[in-house]
N, C-alpha and C positions, 0 to 999 in steps of 0.2 A: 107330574114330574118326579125324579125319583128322589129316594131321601137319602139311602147311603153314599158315599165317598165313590166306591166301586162301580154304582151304578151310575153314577154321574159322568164317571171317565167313560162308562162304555157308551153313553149316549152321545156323548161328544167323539168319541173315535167311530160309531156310526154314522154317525151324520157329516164326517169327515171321508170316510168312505163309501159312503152315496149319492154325494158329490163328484169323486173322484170317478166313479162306475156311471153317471151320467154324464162325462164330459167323453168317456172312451166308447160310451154305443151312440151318442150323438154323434162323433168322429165318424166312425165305420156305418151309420145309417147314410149318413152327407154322403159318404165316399160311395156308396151302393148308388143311392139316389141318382145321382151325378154323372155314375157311371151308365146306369139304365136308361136317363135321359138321353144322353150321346151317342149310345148305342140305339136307340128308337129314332132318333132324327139323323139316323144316318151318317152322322158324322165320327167313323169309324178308327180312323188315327186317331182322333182325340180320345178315342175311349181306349184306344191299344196301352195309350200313354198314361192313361189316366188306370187301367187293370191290374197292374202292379201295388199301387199306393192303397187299392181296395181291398188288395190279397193283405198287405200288410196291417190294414187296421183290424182285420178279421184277425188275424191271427195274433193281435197282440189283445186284443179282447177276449179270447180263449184262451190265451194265457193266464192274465189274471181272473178267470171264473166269472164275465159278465154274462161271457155265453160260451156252452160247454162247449169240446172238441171237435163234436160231430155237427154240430149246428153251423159253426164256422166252415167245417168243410164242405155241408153243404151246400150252404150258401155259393161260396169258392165254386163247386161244381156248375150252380146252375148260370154264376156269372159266365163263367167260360162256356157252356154252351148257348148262352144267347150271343156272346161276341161271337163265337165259330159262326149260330144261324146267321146272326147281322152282316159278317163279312163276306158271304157267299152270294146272297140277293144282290 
């Protein structure tokens, strides 16, 4: 444990923001999952509906540094090409 004053606030505004960085890639993991799911079963308006809300958790996850800008858009990338493949079958 630490023993300065200094080091004590930083463990506690760490552990406040490791908290805070596991509630925002849990969001945006669900929102992937969810969507991949819908889009695998077929059921393709629900995922249309649901592509939006997926876009937006990525991107606000990249915003504060969970996961960098190109991994977000990634991601973004390869969602939208499995909903393009999913809609065409």
């Amino acid at each position: 444990m630490p023993i300065k004053q200094s080091a004590k606030k930083y463990l506690r505004a760490s552990q406040k923001r490791a908290i805070q960085n596991a509630k925002i890639r849990k969001t945006f993991k669900e929102a992937v999952k969810k969507l991949r799911d819908l889009a695998k079963s077929g059921k393709i308006d629900d995922a249309k509906k649901l592509f939006p809300s997926a876009q937006k958790a990525l991107d606000k996850a990249a915003k504060v540094n969970v996961i960098t800008k190109n991994t977000a858009a990634r991601k973004k990338s390869r969602l939208a090409k499995m909903m393009k493949k999913a809609s065409v079958k």
